[in-house]
BALOBA-1460 file (C-alpha; in Angstrom, 3 decimals):
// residues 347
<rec num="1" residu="x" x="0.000" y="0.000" z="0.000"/>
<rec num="2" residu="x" x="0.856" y="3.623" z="-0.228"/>
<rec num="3" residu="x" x="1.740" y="5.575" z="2.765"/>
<rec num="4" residu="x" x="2.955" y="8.883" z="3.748"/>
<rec num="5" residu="x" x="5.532" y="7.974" z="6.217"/>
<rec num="6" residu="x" x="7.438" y="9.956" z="8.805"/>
<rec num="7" residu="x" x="11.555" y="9.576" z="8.516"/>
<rec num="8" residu="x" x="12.879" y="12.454" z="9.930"/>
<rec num="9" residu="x" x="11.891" y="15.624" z="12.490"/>
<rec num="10" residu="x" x="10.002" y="18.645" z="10.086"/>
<rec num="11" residu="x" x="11.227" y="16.286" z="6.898"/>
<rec num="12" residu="x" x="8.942" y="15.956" z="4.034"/>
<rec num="13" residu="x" x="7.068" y="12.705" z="4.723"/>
<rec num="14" residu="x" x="8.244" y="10.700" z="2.140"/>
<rec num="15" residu="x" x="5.639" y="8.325" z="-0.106"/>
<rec num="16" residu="x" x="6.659" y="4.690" z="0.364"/>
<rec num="17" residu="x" x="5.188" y="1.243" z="-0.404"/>
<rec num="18" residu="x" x="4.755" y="-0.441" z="2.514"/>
<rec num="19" residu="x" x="3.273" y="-4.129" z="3.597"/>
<rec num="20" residu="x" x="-0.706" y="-4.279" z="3.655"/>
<rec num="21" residu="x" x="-2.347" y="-3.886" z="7.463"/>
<rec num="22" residu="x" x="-3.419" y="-7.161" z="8.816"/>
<rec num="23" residu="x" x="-6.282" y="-7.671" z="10.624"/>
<rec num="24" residu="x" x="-5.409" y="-9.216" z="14.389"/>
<rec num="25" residu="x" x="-7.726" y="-10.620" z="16.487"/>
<rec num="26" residu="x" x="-10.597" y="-8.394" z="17.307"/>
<rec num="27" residu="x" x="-9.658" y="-5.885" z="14.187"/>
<rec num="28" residu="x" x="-10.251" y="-5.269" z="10.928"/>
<rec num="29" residu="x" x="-8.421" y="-3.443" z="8.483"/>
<rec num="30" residu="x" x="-10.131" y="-0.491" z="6.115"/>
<rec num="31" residu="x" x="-9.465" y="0.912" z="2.884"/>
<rec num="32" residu="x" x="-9.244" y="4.338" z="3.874"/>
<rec num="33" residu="x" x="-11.711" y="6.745" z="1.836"/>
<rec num="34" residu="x" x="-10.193" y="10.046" z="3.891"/>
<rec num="35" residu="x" x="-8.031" y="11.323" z="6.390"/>
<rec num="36" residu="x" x="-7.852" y="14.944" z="8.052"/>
<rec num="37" residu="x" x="-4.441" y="16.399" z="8.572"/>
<rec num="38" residu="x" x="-4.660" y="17.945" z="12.218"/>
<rec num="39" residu="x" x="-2.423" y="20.140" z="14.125"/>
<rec num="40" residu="x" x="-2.300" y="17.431" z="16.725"/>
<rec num="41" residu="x" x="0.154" y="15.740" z="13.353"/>
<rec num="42" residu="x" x="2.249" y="18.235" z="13.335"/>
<rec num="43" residu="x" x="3.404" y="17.654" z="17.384"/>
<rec num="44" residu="x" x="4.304" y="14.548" z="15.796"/>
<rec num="45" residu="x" x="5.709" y="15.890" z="12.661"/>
<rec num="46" residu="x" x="8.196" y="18.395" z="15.011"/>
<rec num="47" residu="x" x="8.886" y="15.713" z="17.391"/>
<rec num="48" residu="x" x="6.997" y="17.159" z="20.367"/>
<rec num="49" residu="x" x="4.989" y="13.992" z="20.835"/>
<rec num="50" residu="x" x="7.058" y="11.224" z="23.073"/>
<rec num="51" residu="x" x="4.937" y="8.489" z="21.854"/>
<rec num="52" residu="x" x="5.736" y="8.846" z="18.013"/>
<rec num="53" residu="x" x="9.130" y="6.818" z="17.158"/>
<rec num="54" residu="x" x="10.615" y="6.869" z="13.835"/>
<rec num="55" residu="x" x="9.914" y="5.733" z="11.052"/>
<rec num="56" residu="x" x="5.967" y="6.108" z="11.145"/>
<rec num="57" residu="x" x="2.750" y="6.942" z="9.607"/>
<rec num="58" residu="x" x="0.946" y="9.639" z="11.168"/>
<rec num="59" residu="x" x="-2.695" y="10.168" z="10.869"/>
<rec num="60" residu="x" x="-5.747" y="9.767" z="12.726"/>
<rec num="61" residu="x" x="-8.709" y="11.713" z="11.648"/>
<rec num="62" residu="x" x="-10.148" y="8.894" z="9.352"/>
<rec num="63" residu="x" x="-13.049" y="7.094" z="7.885"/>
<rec num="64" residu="x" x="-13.258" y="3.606" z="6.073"/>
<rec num="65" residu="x" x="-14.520" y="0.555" z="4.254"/>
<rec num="66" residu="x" x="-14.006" y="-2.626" z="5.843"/>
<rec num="67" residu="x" x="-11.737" y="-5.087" z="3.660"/>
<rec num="68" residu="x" x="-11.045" y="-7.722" z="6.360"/>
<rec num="69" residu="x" x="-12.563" y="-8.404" z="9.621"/>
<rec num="70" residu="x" x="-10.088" y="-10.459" z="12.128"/>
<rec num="71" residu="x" x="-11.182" y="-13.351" z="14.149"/>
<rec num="72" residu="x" x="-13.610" y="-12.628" z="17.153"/>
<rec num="73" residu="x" x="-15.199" y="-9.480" z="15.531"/>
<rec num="74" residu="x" x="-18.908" y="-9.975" z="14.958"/>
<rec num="75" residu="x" x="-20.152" y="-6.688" z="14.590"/>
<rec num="76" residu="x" x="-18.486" y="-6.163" z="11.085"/>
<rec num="77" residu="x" x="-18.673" y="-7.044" z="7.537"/>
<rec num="78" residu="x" x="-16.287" y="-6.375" z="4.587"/>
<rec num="79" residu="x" x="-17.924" y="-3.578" z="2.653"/>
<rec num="80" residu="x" x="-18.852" y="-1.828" z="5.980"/>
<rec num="81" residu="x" x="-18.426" y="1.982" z="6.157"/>
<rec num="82" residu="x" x="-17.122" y="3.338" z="9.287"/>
<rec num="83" residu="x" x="-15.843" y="5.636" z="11.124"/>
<rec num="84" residu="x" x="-13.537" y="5.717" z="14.150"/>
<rec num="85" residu="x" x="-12.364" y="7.896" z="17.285"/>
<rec num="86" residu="x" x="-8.629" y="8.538" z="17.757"/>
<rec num="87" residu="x" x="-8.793" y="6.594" z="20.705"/>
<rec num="88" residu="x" x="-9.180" y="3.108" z="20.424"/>
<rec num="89" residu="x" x="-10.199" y="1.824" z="24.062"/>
<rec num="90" residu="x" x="-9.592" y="-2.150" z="24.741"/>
<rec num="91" residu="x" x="-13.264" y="-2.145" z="25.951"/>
<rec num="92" residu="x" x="-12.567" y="-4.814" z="28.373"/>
<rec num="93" residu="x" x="-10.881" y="-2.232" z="31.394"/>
<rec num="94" residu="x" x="-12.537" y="-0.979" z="34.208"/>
<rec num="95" residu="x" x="-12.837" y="2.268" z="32.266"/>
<rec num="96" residu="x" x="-14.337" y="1.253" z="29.065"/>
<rec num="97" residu="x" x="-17.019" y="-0.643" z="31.333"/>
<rec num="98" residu="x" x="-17.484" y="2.993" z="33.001"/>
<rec num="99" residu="x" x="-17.963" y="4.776" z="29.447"/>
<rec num="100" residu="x" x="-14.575" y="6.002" z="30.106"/>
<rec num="101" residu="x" x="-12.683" y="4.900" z="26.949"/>
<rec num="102" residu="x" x="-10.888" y="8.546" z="26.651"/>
<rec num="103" residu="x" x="-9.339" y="7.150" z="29.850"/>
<rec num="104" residu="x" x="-8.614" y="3.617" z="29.021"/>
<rec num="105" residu="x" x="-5.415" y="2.779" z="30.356"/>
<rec num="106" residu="x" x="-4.928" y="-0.128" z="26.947"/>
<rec num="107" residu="x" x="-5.588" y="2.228" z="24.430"/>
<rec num="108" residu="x" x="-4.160" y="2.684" z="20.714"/>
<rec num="109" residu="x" x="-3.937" y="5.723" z="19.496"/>
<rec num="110" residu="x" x="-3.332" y="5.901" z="15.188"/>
<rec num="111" residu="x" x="-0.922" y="7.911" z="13.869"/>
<rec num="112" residu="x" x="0.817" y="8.380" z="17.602"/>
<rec num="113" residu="x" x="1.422" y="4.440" z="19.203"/>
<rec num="114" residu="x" x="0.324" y="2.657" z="15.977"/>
<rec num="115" residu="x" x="0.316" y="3.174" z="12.524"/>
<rec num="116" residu="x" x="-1.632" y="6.011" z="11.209"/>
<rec num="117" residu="x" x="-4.650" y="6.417" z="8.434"/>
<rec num="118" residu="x" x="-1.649" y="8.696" z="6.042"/>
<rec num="119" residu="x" x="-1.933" y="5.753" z="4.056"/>
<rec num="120" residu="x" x="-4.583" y="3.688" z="1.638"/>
<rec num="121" residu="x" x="-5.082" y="1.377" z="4.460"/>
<rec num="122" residu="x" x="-5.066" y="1.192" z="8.077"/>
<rec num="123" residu="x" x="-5.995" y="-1.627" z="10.723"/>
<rec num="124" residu="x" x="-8.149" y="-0.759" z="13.809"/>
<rec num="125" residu="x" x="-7.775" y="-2.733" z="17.014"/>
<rec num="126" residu="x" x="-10.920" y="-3.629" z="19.271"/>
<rec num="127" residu="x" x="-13.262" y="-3.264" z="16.313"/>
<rec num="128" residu="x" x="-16.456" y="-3.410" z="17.796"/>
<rec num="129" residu="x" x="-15.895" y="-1.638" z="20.734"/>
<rec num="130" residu="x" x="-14.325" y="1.185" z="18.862"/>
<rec num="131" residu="x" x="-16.187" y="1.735" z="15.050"/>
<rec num="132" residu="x" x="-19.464" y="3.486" z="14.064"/>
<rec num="133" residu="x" x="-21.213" y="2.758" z="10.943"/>
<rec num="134" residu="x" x="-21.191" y="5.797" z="8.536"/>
<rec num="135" residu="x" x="-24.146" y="6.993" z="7.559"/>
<rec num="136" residu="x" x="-24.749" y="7.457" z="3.720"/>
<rec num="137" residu="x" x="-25.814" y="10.707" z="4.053"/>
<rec num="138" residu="x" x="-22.203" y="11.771" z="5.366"/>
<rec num="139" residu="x" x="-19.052" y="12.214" z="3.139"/>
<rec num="140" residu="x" x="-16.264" y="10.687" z="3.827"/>
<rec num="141" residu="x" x="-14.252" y="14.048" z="3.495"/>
<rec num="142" residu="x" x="-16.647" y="15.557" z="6.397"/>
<rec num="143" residu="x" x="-16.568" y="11.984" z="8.053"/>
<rec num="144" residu="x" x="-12.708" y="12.504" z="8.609"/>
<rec num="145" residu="x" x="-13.223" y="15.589" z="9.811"/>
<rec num="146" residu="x" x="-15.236" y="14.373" z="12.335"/>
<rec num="147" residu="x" x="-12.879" y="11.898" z="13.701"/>
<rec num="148" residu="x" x="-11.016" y="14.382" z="16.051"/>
<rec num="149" residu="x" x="-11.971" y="18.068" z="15.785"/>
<rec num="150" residu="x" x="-15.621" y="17.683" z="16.005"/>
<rec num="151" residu="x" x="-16.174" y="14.917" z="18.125"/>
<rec num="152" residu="x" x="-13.730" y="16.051" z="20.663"/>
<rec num="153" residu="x" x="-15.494" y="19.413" z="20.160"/>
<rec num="154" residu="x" x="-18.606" y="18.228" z="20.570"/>
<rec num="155" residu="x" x="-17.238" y="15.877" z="23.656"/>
<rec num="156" residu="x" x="-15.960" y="19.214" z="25.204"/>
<rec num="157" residu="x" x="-19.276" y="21.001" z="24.993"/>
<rec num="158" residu="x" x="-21.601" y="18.418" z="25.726"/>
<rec num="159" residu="x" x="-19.829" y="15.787" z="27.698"/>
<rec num="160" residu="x" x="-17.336" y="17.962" z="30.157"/>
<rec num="161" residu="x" x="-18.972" y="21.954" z="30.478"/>
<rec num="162" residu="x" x="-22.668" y="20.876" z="29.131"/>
<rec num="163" residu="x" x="-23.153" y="24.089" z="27.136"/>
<rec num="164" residu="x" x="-26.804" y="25.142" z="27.640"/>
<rec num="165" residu="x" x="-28.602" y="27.367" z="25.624"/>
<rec num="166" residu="x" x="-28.649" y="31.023" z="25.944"/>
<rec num="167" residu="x" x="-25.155" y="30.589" z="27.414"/>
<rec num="168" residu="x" x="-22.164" y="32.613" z="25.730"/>
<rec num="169" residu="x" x="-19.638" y="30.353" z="24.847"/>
<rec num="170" residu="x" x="-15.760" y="31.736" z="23.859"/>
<rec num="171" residu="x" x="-13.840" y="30.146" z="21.565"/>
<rec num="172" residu="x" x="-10.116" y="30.996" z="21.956"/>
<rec num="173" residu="x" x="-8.447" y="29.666" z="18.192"/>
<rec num="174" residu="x" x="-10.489" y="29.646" z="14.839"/>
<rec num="175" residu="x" x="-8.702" y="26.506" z="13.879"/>
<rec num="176" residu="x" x="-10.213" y="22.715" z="12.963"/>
<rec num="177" residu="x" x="-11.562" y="22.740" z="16.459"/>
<rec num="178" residu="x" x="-12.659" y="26.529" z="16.882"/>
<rec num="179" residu="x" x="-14.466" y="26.237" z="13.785"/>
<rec num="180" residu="x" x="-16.180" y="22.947" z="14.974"/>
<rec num="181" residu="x" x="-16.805" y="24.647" z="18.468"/>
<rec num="182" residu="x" x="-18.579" y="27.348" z="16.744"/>
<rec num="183" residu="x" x="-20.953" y="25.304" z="14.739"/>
<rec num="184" residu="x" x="-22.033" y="22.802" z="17.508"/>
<rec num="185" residu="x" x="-22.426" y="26.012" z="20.247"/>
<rec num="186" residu="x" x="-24.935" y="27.763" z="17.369"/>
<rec num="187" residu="x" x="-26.735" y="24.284" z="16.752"/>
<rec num="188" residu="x" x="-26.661" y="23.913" z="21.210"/>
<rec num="189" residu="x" x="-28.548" y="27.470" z="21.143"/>
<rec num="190" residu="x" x="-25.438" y="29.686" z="22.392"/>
<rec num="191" residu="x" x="-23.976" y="32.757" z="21.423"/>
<rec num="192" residu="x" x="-20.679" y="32.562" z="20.409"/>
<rec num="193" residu="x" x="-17.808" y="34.789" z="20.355"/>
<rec num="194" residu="x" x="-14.520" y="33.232" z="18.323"/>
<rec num="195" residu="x" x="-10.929" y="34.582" z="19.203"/>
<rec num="196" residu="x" x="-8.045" y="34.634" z="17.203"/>
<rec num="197" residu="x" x="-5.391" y="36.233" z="15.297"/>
<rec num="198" residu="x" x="-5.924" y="36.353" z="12.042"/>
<rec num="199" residu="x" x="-8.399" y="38.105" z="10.014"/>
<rec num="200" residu="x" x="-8.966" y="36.036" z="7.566"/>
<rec num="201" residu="x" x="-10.415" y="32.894" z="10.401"/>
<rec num="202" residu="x" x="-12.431" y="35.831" z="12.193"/>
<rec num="203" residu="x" x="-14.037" y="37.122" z="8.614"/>
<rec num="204" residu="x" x="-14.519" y="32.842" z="7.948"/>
<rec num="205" residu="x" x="-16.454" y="32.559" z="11.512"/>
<rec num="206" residu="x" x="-18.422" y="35.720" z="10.886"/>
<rec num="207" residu="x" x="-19.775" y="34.014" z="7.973"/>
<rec num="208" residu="x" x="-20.419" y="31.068" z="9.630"/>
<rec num="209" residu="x" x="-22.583" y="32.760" z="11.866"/>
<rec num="210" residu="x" x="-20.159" y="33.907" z="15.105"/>
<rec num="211" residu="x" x="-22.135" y="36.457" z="16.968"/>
<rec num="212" residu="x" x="-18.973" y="38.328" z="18.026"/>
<rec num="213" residu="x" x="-15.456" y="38.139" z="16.553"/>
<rec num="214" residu="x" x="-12.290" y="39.368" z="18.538"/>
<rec num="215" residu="x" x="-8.800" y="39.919" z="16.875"/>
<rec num="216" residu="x" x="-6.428" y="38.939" z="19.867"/>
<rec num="217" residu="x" x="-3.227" y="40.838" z="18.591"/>
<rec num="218" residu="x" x="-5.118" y="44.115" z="18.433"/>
<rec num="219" residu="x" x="-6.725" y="43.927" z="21.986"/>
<rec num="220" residu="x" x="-7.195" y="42.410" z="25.556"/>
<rec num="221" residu="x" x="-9.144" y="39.552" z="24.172"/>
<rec num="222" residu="x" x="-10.533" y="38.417" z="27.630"/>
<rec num="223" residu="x" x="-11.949" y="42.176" z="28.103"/>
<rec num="224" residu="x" x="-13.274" y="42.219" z="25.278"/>
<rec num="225" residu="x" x="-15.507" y="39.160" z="25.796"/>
<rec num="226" residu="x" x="-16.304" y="40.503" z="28.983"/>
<rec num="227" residu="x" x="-17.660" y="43.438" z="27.531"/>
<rec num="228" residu="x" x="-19.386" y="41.820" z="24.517"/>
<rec num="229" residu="x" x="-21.042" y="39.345" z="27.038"/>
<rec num="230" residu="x" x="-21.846" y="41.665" z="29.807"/>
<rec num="231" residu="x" x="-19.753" y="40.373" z="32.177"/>
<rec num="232" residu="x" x="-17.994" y="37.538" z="30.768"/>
<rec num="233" residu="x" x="-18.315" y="34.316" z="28.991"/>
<rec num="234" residu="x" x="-20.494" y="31.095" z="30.823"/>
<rec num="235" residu="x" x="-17.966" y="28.511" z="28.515"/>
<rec num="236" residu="x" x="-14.591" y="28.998" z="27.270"/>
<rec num="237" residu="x" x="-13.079" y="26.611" z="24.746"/>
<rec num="238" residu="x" x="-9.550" y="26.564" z="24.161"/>
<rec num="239" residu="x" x="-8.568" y="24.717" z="21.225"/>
<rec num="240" residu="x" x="-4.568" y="25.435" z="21.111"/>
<rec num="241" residu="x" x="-3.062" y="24.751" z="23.958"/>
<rec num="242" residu="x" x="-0.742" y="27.207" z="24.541"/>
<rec num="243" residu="x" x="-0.596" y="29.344" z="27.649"/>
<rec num="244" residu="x" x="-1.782" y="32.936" z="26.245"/>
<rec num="245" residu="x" x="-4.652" y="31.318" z="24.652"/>
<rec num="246" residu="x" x="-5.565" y="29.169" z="28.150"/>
<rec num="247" residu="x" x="-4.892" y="32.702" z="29.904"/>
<rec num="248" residu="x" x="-6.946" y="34.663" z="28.454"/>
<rec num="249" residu="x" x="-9.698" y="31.661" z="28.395"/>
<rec num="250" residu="x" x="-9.513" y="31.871" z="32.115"/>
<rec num="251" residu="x" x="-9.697" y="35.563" z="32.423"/>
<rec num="252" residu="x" x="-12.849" y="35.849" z="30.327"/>
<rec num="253" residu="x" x="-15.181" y="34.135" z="32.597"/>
<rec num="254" residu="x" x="-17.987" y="35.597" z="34.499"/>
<rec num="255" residu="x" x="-18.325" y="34.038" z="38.260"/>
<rec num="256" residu="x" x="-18.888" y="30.488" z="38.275"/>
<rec num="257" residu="x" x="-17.615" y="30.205" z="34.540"/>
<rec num="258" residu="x" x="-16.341" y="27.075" z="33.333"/>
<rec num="259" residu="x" x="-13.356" y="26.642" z="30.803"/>
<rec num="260" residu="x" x="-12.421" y="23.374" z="28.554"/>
<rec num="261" residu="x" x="-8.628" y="23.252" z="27.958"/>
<rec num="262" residu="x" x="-9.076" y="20.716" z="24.077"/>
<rec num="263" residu="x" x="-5.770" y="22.075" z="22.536"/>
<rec num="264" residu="x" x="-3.026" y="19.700" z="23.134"/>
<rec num="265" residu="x" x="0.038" y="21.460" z="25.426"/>
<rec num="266" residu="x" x="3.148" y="20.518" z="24.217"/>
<rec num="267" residu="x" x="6.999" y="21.378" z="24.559"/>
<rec num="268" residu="x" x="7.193" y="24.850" z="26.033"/>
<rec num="269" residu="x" x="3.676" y="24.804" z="26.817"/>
<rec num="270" residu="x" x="3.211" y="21.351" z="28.818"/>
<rec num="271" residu="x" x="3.865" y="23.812" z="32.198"/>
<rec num="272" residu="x" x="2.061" y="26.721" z="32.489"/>
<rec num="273" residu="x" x="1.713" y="29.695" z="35.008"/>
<rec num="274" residu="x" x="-2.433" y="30.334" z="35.194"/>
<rec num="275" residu="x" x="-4.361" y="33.190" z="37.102"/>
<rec num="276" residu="x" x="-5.195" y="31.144" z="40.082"/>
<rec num="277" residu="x" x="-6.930" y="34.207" z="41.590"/>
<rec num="278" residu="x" x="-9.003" y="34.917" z="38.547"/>
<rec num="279" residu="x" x="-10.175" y="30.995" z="39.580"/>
<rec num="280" residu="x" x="-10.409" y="31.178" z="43.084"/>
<rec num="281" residu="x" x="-12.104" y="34.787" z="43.145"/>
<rec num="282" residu="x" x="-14.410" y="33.794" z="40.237"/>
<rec num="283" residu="x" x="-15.377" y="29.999" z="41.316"/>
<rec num="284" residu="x" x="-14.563" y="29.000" z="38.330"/>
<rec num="285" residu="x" x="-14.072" y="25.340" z="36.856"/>
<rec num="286" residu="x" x="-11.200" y="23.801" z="34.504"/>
<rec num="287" residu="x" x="-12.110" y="20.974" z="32.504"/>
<rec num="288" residu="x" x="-9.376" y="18.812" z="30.702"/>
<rec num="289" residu="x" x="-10.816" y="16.746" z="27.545"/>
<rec num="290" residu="x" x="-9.535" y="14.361" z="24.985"/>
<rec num="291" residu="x" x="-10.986" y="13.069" z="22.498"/>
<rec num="292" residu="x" x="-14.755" y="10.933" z="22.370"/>
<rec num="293" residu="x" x="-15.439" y="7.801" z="23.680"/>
<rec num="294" residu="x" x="-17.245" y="5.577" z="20.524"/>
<rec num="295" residu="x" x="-20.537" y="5.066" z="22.289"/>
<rec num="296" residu="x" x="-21.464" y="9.403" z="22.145"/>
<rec num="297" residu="x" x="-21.400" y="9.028" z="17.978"/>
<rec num="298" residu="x" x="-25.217" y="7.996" z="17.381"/>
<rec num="299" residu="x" x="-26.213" y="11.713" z="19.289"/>
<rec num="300" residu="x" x="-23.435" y="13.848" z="16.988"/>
<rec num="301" residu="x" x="-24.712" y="11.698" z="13.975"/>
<rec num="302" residu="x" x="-28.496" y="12.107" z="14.743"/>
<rec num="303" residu="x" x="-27.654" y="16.019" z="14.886"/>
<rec num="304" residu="x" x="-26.138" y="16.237" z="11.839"/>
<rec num="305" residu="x" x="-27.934" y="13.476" z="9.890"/>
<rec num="306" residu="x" x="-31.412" y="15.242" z="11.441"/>
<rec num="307" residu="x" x="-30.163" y="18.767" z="9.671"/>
<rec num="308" residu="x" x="-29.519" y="20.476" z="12.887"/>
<rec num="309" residu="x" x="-26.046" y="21.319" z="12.456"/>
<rec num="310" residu="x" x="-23.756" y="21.903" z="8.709"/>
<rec num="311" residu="x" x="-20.628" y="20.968" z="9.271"/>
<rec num="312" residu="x" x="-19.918" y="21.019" z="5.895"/>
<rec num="313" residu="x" x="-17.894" y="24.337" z="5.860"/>
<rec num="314" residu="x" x="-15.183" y="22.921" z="8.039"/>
<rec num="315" residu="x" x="-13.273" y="20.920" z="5.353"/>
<rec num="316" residu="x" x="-11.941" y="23.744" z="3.230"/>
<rec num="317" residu="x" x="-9.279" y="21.751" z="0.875"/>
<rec num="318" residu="x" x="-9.192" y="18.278" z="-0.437"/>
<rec num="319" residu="x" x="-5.207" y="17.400" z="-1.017"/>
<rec num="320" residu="x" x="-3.259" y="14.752" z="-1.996"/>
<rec num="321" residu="x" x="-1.512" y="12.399" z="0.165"/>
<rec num="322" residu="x" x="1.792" y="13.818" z="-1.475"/>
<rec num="323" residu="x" x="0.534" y="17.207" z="-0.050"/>
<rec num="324" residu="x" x="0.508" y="16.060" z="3.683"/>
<rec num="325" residu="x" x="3.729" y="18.129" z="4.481"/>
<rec num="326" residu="x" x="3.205" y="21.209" z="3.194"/>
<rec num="327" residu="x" x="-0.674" y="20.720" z="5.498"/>
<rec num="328" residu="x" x="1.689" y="20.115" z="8.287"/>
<rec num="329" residu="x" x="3.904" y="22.835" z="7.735"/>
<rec num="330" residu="x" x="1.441" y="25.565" z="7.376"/>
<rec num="331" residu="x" x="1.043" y="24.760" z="11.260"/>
<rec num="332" residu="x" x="3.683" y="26.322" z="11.924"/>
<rec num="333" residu="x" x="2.356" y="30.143" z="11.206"/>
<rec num="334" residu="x" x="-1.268" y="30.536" z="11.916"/>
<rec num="335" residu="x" x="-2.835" y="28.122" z="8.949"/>
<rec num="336" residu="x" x="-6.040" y="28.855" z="6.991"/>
<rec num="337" residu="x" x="-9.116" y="28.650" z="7.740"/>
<rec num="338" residu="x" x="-11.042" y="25.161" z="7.750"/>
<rec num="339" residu="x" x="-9.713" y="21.627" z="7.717"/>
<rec num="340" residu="x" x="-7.489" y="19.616" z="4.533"/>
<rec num="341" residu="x" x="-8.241" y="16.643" z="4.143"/>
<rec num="342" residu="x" x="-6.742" y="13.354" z="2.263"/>
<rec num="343" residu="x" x="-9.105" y="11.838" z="0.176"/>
<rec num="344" residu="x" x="-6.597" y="11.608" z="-2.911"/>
<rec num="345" residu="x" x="-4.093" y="8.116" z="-1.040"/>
<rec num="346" residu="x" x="-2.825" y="7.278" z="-4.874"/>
<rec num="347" residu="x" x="0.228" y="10.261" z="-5.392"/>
């Protein structure tokens, strides 16, 4: 099969042929029909990601048809379309028998501790305790897309801070996630106000229906959603993970706010100093989140699929597998708006 494969730190991943996926016990292996290219790739593109050992595929915003179903699996049958979360829970643990499988103390995680979905082909561990049928309805391109940045947006809002409606949420980064955040907060019945620095996101979440926009490198950004809001905002997202961004997430809460740290801290960022007054004084609550556990798909699906939420404006750019790198690279200035995505595995 074809895979984009990881060689060197920052190095263009380089398009090899590599051995087909097997299916082990309890797995299946999929033709992959897309994968998104995420900025949680490009901590493993830099090297920032101590779980990523060279040489490897990254990847793991994907969707599927099954090709081969392993023994023990009984929920699957070649020809299946699926889709998968990032983490892959054992589903035997404690944990997974909690609903936990974010948590799950066995998990695989594509693209990071196994083989990624950069490639026509990928196998998936724990099969039917980790895949959701596709529904017809839903491209693969926007299927991929869902795979990391909406579900764990959607995990964030509904699953860790339960958004209500009428609430203001802040979004602090217009990226993959931000964008994601946006939609699902609109189709929850907030009001949303998206921060970041670049004009071009803000102008692209405008459009997409942001009630308030805030350019970061032209103002206090946590005053100015206190002002827009009245006070301050009832959610805060953070979907970077880097300390001005969790800062100023902190700072824009009204009293018994609550904020939901999603972007991944990494390398300079993995310690932070935060405003412990702000959350003492202010009663507020910090949420960590990863990811979705497989079981909350049917509710994101039945949103979607029921025409409550478009997420169709998040993927932005369909690309080649051969255009991976320069995806990853853009990471490394503020990117564009919206989400690439693979769909193209043959150059």
């Amino acid at each position: 099969m074809k895979a984009a494969q990881l060689t060197g730190w920052r190095k263009p991943l380089e398009i090899a042929d590599l051995p087909d996926p097997v299916a082990g016990e309890g797995g299946v292996v999929l033709k992959t029909l897309a994968c998104g290219v995420c900025r949680s790739d490009w901590h493993a593109w830099v090297g920032a990601d101590p779980d990523v050992h060279l040489p490897h595929v990254p990847g793991h915003e994907f969707c599927g048809e099954v090709v081969e179903v392993g023994k023990g699996v009984s929920r699957w049958r070649v020809g299946d379309r699926v889709i998968a979360p990032f983490i892959l829970a054992c589903g035997q643990c404690p944990d997974c028998a909690a609903g936990h499988q974010t948590i799950c103390a066995n998990q695989a995680v594509p693209g990071f501790t196994i083989p990624g979905a950069f490639a026509e082909a990928i196998a998936v561990p724990h099969a039917d305790h980790n895949l959701t049928a596709l529904p017809e309805s839903i491209a693969p391109a926007l299927a991929a897309g869902l795979g990391c940045r909406v579900t764990t947006a959607w995990h964030a809002l509904t699953g860790r801070v339960g958004l209500q409606a009428g609430e203001w949420l802040a979004v602090f980064g217009g990226g993959g996630v931000g964008t994601a955040a946006l939609l699902l907060g609109r189709a929850l019945g907030a009001r949303v106000v998206v921060i970041d620095v670049v004009d071009e996101k803000l102008d692209y979440a405008r459009k997409l229906g942001a009630d308030a926009v805030v350019n970061a490198a032209r103002t206090d950004p946590a005053a100015a959603v206190r002002e827009i809001t009245g006070g301050g905002a009832d959610v805060a997202l953070e979907a970077l993970g880097a300390e001005v961004t969790v800062v100023g997430a902190v700072k824009s809460l009204r009293k018994l706010g609550r904020m939901v740290m999603v972007g991944m801290p990494a390398g300079e960022h993995v310690t932070m100093q935060l405003p412990m007054d702000a959350v003492y004084s202010g009663q507020l609550a910090i949420f960590g989140t990863r990811g979705m556990p497989a079981w909350r798909y049917p509710s994101l699906l039945s949103l979607i699929e029921g025409g409550q939420v478009d997420l169709s404006p998040l993927v932005t750019r369909h690309i080649r597998l051969s255009e991976a790198t320069g995806e990853l690279a853009a990471f490394d200035a503020p990117a564009p708006p919206g989400v690439a995505v693979i769909t193209d595995f043959t150059s």
